[in-house]
VOBA-722451 format. One line per 3 residues: number of its first residue (from 1); for each residue x, y, z of N, C-alpha, C. Coordinates in Angstrom, 3 decimals. Example, Ala and Ser with C-alpha at 12.3 -4.5 7.8 and 13.67 -1.06 7.14 Angstrom:
<pts>
1	13.190,-5.690,7.800,12.300,-4.500,7.800,13.200,-3.300,7.800; 12.850,-2.250,7.080,13.670,-1.060,7.140,12.900,0.030,7.870
</pts>
This chain:
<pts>
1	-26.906,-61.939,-47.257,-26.403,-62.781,-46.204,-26.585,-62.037,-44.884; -27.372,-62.943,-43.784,-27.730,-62.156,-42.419,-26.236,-62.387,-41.291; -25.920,-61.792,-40.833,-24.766,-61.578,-39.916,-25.243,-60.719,-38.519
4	-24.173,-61.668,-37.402,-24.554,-61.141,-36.371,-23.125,-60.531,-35.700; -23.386,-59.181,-35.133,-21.847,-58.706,-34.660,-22.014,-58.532,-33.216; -21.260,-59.466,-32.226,-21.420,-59.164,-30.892,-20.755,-57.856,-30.601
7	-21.209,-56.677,-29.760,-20.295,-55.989,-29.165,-19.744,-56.041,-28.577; -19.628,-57.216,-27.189,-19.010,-57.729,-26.304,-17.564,-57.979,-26.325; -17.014,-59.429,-27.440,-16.371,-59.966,-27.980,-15.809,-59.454,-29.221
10	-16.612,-58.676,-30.651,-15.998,-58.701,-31.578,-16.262,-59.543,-32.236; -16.715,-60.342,-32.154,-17.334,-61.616,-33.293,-17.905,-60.997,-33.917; -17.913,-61.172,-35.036,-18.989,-61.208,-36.545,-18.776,-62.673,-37.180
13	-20.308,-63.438,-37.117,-20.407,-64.314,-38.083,-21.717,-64.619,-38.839; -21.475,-65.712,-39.663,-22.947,-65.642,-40.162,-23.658,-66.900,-39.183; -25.016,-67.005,-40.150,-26.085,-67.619,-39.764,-25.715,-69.300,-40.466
16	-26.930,-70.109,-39.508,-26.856,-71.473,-40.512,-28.529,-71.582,-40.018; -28.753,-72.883,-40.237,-29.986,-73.282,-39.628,-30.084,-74.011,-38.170; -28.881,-74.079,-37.243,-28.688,-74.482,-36.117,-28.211,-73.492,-35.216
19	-28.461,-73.386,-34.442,-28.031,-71.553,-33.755,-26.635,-71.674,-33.887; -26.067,-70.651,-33.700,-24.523,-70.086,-33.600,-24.323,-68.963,-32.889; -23.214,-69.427,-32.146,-22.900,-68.598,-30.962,-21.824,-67.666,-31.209
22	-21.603,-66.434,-30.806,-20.009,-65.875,-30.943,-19.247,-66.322,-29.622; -18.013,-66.547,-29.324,-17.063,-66.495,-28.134,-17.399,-66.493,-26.786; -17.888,-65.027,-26.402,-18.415,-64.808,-25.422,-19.873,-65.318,-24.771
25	-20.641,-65.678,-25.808,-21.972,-66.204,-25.709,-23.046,-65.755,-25.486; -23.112,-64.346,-25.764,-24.286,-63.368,-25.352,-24.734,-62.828,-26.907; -24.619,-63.969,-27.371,-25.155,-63.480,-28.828,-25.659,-64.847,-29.473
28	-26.385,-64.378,-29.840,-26.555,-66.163,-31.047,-27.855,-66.054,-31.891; -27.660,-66.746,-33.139,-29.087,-66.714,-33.941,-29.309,-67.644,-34.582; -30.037,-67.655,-35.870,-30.297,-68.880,-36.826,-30.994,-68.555,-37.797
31	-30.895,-69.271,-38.499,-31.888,-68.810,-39.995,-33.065,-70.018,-39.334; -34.427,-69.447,-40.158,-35.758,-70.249,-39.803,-35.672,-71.230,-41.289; -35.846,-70.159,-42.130,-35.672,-70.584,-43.106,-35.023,-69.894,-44.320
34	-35.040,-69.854,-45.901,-33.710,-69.357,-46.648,-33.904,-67.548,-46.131; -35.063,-66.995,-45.502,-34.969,-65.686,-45.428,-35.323,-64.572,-44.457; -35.575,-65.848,-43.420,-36.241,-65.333,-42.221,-35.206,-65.523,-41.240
37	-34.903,-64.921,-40.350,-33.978,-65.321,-39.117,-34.481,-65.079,-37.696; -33.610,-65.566,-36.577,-33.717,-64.771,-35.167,-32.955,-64.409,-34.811; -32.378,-63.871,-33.332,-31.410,-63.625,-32.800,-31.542,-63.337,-31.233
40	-30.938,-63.154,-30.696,-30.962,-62.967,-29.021,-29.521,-62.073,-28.780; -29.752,-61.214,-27.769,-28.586,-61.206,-26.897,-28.276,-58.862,-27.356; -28.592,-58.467,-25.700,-28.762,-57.454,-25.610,-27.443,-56.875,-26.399
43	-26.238,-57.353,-26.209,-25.122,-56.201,-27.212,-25.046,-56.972,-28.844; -26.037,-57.704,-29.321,-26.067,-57.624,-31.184,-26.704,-56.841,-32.098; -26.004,-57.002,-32.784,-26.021,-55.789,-33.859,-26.313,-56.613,-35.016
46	-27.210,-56.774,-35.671,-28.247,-57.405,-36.832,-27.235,-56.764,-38.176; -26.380,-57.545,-39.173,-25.670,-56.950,-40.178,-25.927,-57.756,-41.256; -26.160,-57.205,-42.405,-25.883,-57.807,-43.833,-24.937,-57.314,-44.877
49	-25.084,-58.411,-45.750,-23.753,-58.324,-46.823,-25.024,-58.069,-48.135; -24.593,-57.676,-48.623,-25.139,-57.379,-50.277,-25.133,-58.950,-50.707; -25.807,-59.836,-51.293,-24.927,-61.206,-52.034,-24.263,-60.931,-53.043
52	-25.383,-59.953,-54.192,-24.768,-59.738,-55.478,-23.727,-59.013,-55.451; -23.259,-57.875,-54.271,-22.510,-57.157,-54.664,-21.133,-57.699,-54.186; -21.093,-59.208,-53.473,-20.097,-60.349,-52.550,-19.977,-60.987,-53.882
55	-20.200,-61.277,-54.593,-20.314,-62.172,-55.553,-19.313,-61.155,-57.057; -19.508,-60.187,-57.055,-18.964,-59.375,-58.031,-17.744,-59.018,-57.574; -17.312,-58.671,-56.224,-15.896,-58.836,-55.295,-15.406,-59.727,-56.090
58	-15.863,-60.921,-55.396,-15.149,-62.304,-55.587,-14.418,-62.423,-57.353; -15.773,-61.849,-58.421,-15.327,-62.215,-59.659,-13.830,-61.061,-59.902; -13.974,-59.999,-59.010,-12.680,-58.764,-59.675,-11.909,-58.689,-58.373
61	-11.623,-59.797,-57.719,-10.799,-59.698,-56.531,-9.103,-59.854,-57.398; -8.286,-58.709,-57.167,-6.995,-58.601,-57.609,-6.101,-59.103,-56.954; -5.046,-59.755,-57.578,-3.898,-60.404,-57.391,-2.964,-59.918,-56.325
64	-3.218,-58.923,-56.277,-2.132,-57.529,-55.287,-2.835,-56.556,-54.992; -2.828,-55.574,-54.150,-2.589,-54.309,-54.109,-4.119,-54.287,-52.993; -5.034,-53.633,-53.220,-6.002,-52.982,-52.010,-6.908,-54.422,-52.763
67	-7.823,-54.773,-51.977,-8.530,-55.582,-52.322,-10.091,-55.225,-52.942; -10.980,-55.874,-53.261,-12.288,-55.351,-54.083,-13.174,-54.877,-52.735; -13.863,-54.138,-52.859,-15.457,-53.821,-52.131,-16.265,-54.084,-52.688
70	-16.792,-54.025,-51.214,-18.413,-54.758,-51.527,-19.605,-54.262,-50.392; -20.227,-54.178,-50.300,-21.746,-53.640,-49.742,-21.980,-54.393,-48.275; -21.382,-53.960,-47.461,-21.990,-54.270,-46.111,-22.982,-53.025,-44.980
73	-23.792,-53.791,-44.392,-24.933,-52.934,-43.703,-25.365,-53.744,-42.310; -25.991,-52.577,-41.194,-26.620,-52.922,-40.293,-27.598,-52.865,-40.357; -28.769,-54.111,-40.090,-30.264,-54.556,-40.528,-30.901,-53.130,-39.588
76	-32.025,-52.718,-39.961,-32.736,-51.608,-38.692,-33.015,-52.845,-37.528; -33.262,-52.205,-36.740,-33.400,-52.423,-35.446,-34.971,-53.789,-35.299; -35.560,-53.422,-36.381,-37.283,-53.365,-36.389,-37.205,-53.855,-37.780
79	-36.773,-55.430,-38.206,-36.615,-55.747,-39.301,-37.493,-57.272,-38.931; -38.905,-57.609,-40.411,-39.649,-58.494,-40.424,-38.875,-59.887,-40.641; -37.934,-59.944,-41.478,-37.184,-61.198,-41.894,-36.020,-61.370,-40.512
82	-35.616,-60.622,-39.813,-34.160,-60.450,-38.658,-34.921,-60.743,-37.448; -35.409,-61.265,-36.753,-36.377,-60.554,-35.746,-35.457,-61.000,-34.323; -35.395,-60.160,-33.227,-34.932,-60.326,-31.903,-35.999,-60.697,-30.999
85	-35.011,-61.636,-30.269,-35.955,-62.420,-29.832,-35.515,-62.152,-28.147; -36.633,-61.993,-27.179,-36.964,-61.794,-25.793,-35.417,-63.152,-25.472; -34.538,-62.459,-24.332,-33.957,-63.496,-23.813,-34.675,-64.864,-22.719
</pts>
């Protein structure tokens, strides 16, 4: 899952196929298609989630106490499927 984290604002959200903006508005992206994306906006930070390892959370997420982990990351800078796009 591709995620975008403004530094500005603090937003982190994901992608759809219609752009999405965080709060402040100096961020925004979109999926092209199921694996390609874009993005804009000089303070974002390109992030992903593991799926499989979101998906194995979800199955051993406990009733109480500290909650499950799971695999989150910042895309490199210089990624073929993420790509930043000229404002």
């Amino acid at each position: 899952m591709k995620l975008l984290l403004c530094l500005e604002c603090g937003d982190l959200f994901n992608l759809d196929y219609s752009i999405k903006k965080c709060s402040c508005g100096k961020v925004e992206g979109k999926y092209i298609d199921n694996i390609n994306a874009v993005y804009k906006g000089g303070v974002a930070v390109p992030m992903g989630i593991s799926n499989p390892s979101l998906l194995e959370a979800i199955r051993n997420q406990p009733e109480k106490g500290m909650g499950e982990e799971f695999t989150a990351f910042t895309i490199p800078k210089k990624c073929p499927t993420f790509i930043k796009q000229d404002q």
